[in-house]
Wavefront OBJ file of the C-alpha trace (Angstrom):
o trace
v 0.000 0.000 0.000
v 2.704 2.304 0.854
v 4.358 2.215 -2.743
v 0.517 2.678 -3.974
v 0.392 5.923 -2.264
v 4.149 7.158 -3.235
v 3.460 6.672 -7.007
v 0.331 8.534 -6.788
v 2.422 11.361 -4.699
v 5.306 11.277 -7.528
v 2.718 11.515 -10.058
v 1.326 14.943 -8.689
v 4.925 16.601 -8.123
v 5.808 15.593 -11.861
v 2.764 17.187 -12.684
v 3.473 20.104 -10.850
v 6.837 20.700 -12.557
v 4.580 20.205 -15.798
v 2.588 22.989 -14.700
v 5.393 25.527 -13.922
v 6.848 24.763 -17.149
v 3.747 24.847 -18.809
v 2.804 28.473 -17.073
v 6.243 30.396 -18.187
v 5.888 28.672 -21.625
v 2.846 30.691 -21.598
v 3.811 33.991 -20.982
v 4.254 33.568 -17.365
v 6.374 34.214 -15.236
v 8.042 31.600 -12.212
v 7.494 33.911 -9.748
v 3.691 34.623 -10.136
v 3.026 31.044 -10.545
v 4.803 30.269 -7.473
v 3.360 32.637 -5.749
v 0.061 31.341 -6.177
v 0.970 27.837 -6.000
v 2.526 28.620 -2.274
v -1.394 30.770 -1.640
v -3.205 27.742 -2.339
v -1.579 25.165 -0.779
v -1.297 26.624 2.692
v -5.152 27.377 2.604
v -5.254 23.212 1.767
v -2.512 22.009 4.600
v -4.629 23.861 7.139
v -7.801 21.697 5.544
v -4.825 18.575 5.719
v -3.523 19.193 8.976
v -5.313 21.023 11.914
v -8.768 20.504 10.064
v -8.477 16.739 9.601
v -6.963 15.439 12.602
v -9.382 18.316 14.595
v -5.690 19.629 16.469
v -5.714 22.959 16.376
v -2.530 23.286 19.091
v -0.359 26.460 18.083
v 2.488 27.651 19.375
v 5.386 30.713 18.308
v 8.066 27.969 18.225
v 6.766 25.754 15.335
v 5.416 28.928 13.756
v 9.239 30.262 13.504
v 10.759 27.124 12.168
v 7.869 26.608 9.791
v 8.206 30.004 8.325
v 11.984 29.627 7.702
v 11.737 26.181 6.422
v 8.932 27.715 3.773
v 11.229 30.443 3.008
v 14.252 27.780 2.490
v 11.449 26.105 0.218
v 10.608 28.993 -1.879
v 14.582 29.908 -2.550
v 14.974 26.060 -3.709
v 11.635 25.941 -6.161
v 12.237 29.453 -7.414
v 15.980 28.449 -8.399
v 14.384 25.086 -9.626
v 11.561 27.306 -11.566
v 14.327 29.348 -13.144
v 16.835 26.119 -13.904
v 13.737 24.768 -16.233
v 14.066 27.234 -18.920
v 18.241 26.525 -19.222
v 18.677 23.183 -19.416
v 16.908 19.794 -20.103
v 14.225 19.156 -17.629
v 15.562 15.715 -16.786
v 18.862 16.195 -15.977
v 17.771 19.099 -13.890
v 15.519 17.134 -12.056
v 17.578 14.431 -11.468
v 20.492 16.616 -10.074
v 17.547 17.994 -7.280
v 16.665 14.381 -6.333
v 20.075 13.743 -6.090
v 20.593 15.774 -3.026
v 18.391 13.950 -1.360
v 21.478 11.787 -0.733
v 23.390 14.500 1.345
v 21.181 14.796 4.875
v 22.464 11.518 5.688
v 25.802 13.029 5.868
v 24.770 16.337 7.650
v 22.560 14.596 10.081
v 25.131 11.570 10.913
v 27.748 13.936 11.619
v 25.593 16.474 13.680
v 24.419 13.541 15.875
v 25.702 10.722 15.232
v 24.386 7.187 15.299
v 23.055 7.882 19.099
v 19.895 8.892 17.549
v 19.754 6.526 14.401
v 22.290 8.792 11.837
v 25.261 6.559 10.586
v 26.735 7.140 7.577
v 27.453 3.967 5.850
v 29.414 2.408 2.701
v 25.981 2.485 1.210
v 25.965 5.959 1.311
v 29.241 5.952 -0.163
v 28.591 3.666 -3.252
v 25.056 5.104 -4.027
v 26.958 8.875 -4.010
v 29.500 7.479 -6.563
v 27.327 6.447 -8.774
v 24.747 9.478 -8.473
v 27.604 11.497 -9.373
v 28.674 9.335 -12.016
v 25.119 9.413 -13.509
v 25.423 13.544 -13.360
v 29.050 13.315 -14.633
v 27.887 11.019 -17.980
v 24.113 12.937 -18.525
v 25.962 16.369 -18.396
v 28.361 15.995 -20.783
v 28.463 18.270 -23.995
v 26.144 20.736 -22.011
v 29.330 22.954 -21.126
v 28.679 24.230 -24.357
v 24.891 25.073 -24.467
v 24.896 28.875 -24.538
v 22.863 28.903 -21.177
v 25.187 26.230 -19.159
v 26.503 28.970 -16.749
v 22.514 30.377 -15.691
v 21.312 26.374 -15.707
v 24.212 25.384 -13.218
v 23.879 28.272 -10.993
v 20.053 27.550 -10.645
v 20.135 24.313 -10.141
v 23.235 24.348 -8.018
v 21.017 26.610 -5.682
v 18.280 24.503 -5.571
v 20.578 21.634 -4.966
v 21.849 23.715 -1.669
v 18.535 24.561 -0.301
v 16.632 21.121 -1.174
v 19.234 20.034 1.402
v 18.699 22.177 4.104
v 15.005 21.941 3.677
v 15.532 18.477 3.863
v 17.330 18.308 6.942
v 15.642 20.874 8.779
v 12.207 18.272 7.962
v 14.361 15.598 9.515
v 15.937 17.821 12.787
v 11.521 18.519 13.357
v 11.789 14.218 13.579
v 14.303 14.224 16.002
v 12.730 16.883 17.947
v 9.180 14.514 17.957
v 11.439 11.127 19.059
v 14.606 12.173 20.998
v 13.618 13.418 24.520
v 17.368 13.190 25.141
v 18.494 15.347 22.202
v 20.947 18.014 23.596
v 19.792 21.279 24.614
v 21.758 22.971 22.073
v 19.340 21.464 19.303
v 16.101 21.712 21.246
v 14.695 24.677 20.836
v 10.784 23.626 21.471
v 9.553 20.913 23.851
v 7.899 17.649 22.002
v 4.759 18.856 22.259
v 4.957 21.705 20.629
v 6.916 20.163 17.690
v 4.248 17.735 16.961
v 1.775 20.779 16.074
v -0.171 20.275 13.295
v 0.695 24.045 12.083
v 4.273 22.747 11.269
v 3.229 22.474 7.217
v 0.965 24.866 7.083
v 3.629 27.441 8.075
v 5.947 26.117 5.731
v 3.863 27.268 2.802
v 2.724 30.214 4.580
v 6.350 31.033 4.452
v 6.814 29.986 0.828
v 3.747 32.184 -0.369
v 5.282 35.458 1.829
v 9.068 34.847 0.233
v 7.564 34.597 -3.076
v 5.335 37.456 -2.749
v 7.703 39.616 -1.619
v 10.143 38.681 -4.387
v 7.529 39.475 -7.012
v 5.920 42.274 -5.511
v 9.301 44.192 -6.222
v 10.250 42.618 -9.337
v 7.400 42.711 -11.535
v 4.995 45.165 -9.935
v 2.126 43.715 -11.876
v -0.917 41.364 -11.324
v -1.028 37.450 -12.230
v -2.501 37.134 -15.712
v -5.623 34.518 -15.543
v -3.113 31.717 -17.105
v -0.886 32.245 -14.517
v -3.587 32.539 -11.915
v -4.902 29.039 -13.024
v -1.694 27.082 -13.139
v -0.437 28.545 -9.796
v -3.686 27.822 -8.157
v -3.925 24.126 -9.942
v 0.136 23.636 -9.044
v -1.029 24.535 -5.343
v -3.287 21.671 -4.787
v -1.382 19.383 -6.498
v 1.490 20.093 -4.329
v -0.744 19.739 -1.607
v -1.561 16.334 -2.844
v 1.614 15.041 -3.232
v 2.709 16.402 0.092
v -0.264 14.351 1.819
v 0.306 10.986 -0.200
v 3.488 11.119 0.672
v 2.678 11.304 4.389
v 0.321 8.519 4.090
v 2.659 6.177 2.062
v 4.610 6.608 5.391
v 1.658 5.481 7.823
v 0.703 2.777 5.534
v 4.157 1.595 4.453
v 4.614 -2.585 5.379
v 8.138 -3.044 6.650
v 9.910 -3.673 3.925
v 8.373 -0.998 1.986
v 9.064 1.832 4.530
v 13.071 1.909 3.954
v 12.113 2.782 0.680
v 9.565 4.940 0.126
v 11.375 8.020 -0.166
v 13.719 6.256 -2.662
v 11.430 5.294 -4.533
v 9.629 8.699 -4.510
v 12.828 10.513 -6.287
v 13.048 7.650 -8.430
v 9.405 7.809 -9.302
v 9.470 12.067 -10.072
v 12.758 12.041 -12.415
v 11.064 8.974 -14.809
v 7.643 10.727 -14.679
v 9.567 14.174 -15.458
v 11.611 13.135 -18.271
v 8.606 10.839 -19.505
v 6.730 14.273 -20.036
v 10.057 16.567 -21.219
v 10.915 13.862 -24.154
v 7.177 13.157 -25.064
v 5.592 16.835 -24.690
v 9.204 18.592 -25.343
v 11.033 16.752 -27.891
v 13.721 16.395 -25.504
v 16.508 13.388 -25.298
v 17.183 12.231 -22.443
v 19.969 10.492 -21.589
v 18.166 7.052 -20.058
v 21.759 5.047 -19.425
v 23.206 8.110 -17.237
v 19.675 8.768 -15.294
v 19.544 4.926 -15.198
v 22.486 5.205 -13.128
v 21.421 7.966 -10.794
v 18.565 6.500 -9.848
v 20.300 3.256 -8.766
v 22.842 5.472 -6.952
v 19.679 7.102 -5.153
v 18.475 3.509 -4.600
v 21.374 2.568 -3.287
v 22.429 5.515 -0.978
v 18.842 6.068 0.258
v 17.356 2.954 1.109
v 17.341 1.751 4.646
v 19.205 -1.444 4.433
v 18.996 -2.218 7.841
v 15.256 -1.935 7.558
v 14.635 -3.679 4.429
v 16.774 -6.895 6.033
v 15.362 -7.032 9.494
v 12.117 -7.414 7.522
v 12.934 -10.051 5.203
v 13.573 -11.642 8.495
v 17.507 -11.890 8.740
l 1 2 3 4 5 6 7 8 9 10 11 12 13 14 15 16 17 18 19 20 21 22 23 24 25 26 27 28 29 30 31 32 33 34 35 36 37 38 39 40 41 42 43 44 45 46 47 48 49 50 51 52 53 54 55 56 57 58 59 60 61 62 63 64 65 66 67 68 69 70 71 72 73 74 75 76 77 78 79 80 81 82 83 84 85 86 87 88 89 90 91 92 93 94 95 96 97 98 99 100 101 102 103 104 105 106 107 108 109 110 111 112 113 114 115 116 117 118 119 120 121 122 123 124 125 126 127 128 129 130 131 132 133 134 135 136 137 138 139 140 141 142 143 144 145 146 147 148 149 150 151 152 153 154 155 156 157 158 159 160 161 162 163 164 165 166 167 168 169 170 171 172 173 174 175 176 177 178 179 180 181 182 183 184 185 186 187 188 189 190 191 192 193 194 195 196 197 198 199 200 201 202 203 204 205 206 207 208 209 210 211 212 213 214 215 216 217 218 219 220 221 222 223 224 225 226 227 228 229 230 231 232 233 234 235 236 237 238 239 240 241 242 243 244 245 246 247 248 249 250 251 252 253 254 255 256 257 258 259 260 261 262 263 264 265 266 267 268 269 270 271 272 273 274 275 276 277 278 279 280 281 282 283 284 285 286 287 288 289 290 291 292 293 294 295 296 297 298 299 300 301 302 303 304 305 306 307 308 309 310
């Protein structure tokens, strides 16, 4: 059931990508869409969150972190936004998921395998050949005219997809450590299992974004930009709340891999749609290889043989 749920949650972030695209192609522009993508889904992870589960517990602490984790969010999908329109789309998305590789790294050397972070020769050998994947898909592009604006965007991204990622984990540790040092508790359990935690991350997104396009374009959303933004907004709602129930309904061999299989999931989906809808040619061999490198470096091994039973 859990890989059910993931596929369905892969299927609505590849189709918000689609939309983005599909909004500055267009006319558009990344930051209106975003901005309106961020409006509508906080209004649907308050209907997700405090709504559903009828918890309505608030506090200034989870408010704070989920406001600069939505921030950190709408630095990576701006850069990500931007990084469409200079390169191919698979290769950029596949360089994204690939970061998803690096928290193990922060968060085993911040604390350690005292509170389940270990950095292992899986890690290792999955990093190798994610890189190796990158290395083999991105060669020739040194010489596409717009090489230098694609790999500063996506090398952004890249940097904030991390910290957004870890920050998402360090709100875990928070939940399950009672122990965790005082230097990385800053809010008691209780108030870091508030429901408001998501909703304040796209709250966050949607003010970042606003801001940024209040001063830049000093305009208002044209109706195709309204409609995509609004559309890519529930969608990333979706795919934020499939994902969370592929977790509760994950069997135990499928929950060391559900995120895995998630990135796995959104760079097939995303190139499916940027060779058949864009003409483009991507390069299958080298993204074949990333996304065994993801497999490899992501998957809880530990979990995944403990369930088989040995």
């Amino acid at each position: 059931m859990g890989v059910f749920f993931v596929s369905i949650a892969a299927l609505f972030t590849a189709y918000q990508n689609y939309l983005l695209r599909r909004s500055t192609d267009s006319g558009g522009s990344t930051k209106a869409y975003l901005t309106l993508q961020f409006f509508s889904a906080f209004f649907l992870m308050i209907l997700l969150n405090p709504v559903r589960t009828n918890n309505y517990s608030f506090n200034p602490s989870i408010c704070f972190l989920g406001l600069f984790a939505g921030i950190i969010l709408g630095i990576m999908l701006l850069s990500l936004g931007l990084a469409f329109h200079k390169g191919p789309v698979g290769l950029t998305i596949a360089t994204l998921n690939s970061s998803t590789i690096m928290p193990a790294i922060v968060m085993a050397t911040l604390f350690g395998a005292a509170f389940g972070h270990t950095y292992t020769l899986y890690h290792g050998i999955g990093s190798l050949f994610v890189l190796s994947g990158l290395f083999w898909a991105g060669r020739g592009l040194s010489g596409m005219s717009s090489f230098k604006q694609w790999f500063s965007f996506i090398g952004l991204a890249f940097i904030f997809h991390v910290i957004f990622l870890v920050i998402m984990q360090w709100r875990v540790l928070l939940i399950t450590a009672p122990d965790l040092s005082p230097f990385y508790r800053l809010m008691t359990i209780n108030e870091a299992k508030s429901e408001w935690f998501m909703p304040m991350i796209y709250l966050g997104a949607f003010l970042f974004q606003f801001i940024v396009y209040a001063i830049s374009e000093k305009r208002f959303p044209t109706s195709i930009e309204t409609g995509y933004g609004l559309i890519g907004g529930i969608a990333n709602g979706c795919s934020t709340f499939f994902l969370i129930q592929a977790t509760q309904y994950a069997s135990k061999i499928e929950n060391g891999m559900i995120f895995p299989i998630f990135s796995v999931l959104i760079i097939v989906f995303c190139n499916l749609w940027g060779s058949y809808l864009y003409k483009e040619k991507p390069n299958w061999r080298a993204t074949q290889l990333c996304m065994f490198g993801l497999i490899i470096g992501t998957v809880d091994w530990n979990s995944v043989v403990k369930a088989l039973g040995y």
